[in-house]
C-alpha positions in Angstrom: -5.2 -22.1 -16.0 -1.4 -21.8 -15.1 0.0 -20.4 -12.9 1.8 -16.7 -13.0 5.5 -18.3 -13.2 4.2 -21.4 -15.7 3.9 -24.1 -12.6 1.5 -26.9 -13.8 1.6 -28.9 -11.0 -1.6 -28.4 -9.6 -2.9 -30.2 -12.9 -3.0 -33.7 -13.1 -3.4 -35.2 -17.1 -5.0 -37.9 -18.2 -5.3 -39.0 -21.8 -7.1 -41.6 -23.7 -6.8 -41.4 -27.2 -6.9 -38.2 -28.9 -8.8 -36.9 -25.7 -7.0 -35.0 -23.2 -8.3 -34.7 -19.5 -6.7 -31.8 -17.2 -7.8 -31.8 -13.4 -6.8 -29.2 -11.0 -6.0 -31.2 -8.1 -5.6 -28.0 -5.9 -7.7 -28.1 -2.2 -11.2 -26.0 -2.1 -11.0 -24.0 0.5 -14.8 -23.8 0.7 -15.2 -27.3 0.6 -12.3 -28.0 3.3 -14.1 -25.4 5.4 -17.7 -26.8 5.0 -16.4 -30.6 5.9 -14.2 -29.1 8.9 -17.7 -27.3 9.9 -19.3 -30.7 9.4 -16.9 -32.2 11.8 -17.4 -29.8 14.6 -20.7 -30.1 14.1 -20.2 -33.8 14.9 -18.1 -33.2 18.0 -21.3 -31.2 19.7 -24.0 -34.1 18.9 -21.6 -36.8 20.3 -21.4 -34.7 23.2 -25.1 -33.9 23.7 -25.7 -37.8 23.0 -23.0 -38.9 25.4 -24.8 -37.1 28.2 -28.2 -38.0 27.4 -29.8 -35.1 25.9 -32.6 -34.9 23.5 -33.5 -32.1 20.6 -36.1 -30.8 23.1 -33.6 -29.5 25.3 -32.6 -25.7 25.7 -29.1 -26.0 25.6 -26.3 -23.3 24.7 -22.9 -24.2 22.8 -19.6 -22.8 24.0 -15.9 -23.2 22.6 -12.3 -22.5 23.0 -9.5 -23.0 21.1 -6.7 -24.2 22.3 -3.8 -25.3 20.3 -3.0 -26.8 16.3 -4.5 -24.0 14.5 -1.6 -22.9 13.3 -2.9 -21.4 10.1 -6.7 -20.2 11.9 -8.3 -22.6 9.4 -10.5 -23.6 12.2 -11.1 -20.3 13.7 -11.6 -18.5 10.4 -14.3 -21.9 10.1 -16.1 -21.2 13.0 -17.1 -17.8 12.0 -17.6 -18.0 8.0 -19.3 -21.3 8.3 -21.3 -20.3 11.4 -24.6 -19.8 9.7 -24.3 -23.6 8.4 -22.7 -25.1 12.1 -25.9 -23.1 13.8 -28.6 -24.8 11.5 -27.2 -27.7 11.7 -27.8 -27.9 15.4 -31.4 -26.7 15.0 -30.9 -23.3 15.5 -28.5 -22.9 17.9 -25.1 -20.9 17.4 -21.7 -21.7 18.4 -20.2 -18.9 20.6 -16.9 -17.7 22.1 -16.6 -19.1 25.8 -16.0 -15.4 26.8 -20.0 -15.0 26.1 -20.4 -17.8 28.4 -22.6 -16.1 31.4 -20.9 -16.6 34.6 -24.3 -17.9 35.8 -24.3 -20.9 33.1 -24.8 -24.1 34.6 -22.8 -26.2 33.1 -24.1 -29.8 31.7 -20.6 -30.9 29.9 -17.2 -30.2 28.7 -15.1 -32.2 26.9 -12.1 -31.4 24.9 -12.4 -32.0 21.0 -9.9 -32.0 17.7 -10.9 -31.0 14.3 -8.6 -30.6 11.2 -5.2 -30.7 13.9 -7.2 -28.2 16.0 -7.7 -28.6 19.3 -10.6 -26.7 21.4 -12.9 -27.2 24.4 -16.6 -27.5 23.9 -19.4 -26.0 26.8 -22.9 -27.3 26.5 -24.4 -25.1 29.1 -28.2 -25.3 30.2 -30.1 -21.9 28.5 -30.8 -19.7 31.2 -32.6 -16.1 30.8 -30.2 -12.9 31.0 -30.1 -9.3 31.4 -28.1 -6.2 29.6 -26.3 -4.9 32.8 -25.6 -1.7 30.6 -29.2 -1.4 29.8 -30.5 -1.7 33.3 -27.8 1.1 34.6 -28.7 3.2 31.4 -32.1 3.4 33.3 -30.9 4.7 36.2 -30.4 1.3 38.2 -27.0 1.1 40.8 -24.7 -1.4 39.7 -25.6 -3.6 42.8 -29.0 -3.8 41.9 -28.6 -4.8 38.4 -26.4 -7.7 39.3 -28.6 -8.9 42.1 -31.6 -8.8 38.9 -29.2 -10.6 36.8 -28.8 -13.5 39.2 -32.3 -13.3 39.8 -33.6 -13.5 36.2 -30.9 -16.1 35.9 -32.3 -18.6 38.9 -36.2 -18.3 37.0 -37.5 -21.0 35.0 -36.9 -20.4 31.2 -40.2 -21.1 29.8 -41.7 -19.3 32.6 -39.9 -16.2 31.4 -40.4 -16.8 28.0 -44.2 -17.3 28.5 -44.5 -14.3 30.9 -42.8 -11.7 28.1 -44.8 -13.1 25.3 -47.7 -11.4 26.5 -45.8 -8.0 27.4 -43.0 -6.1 29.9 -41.9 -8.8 32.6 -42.3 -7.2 36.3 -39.9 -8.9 39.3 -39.3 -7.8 43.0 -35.9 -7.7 44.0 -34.7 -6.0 46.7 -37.3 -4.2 47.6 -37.6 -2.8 44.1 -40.1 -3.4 41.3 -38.5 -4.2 37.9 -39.2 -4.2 34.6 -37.9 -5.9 31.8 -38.8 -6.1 28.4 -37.8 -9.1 25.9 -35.1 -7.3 23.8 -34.1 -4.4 25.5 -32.7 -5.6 28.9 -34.2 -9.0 29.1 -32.5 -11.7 26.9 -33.3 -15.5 26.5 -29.7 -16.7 25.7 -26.2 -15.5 25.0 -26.5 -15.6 21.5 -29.7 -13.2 22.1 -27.5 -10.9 24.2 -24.4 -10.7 21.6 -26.8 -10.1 18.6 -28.8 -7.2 20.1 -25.8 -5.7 22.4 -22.8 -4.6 21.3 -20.9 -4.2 23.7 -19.4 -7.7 24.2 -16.7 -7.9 23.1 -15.2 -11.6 22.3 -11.5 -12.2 22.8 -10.0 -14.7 20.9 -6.4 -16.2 22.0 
């Protein structure tokens, strides 16, 4: 297929004989996109491997972009080929560093380049979280819900996890007696917490 103004020079010809071979030599976007995907995906494992950890481990994955994305190839990558960079790290998603809780404890960073790109990559340890918005929509002060927030954010994971799994989980803070339930102001990771509340908002430079 040519071209509106008859330029064939994304076709390459080859002949033998009577036989006439055209190939459109032009990039796939889809395919560039996947293999660029692929590469981040490398970048995180290297990282994970480099400081020791195993698939077992509750981690979270955080980026930013810095510079050499001229063109957003990379960015526009990192959401359209999100589903595929997500399963490829056994389920878990690649987010904006502004999702990053403030509470994160922080396991590595390490500053990466994919297709020109450059960005920094997070690996964060998976801590529980709260909806601040949801706990003042109940009537909690704004104090309060951040002193549960730090609270929720100091307890064991699978603890949490375990507790909520067999209903509402109760905790004592400040003299008060809280509770949470899994989906509606308790969270189990970032991603969790962007999916279910909308109002985060990610800022991209």
């Amino acid at each position: 297929k040519s071209t509106p103004n008859g330029d064939h020079s994304h076709l390459c010809a080859q002949s033998e004989g009577e036989v006439l071979v055209l190939l459109d030599v032009r990039e796939d976007v889809a395919l560039r996109d996947e293999g660029l995907a692929r590469e981040v995906v490398n970048r995180v494992q290297k990282l994970r491997k480099k400081i020791g950890l195993v698939p077992e481990d509750e981690i979270e994955v955080f980026y930013w972009l810095q510079d050499g994305d001229k063109d957003g190839d990379l960015k526009r990558v990192l959401t359209t080929q999100a589903p595929f960079i997500a399963s490829s790290l056994k389920g878990i998603p690649l987010l904006h560093v502004d999702l990053k809780p403030a509470h994160a404890v922080l396991l590595a960073k390490a500053d990466a380049e994919v297709g020109g790109a450059k960005f920094e990559l997070h690996l964060t340890r998976a801590t529980a979280q709260v909806s601040l918005p949801a706990l003042v929509a109940l009537g909690m002060d704004a104090d309060l819900a951040a002193d549960v927030a730090s609270y929720v954010a100091a307890k064991e994971l699978m603890k949490l996890k375990a507790a909520a799994a067999k209903g509402p989980v109760f905790v004592h803070v400040n003299g008060k007696h809280v509770q949470l339930c899994a989906g509606k102001e308790l969270f189990f990771s970032a991603a969790q917490l962007a999916i279910i509340a909308p109002y985060v908002t990610i800022t991209t430079p």
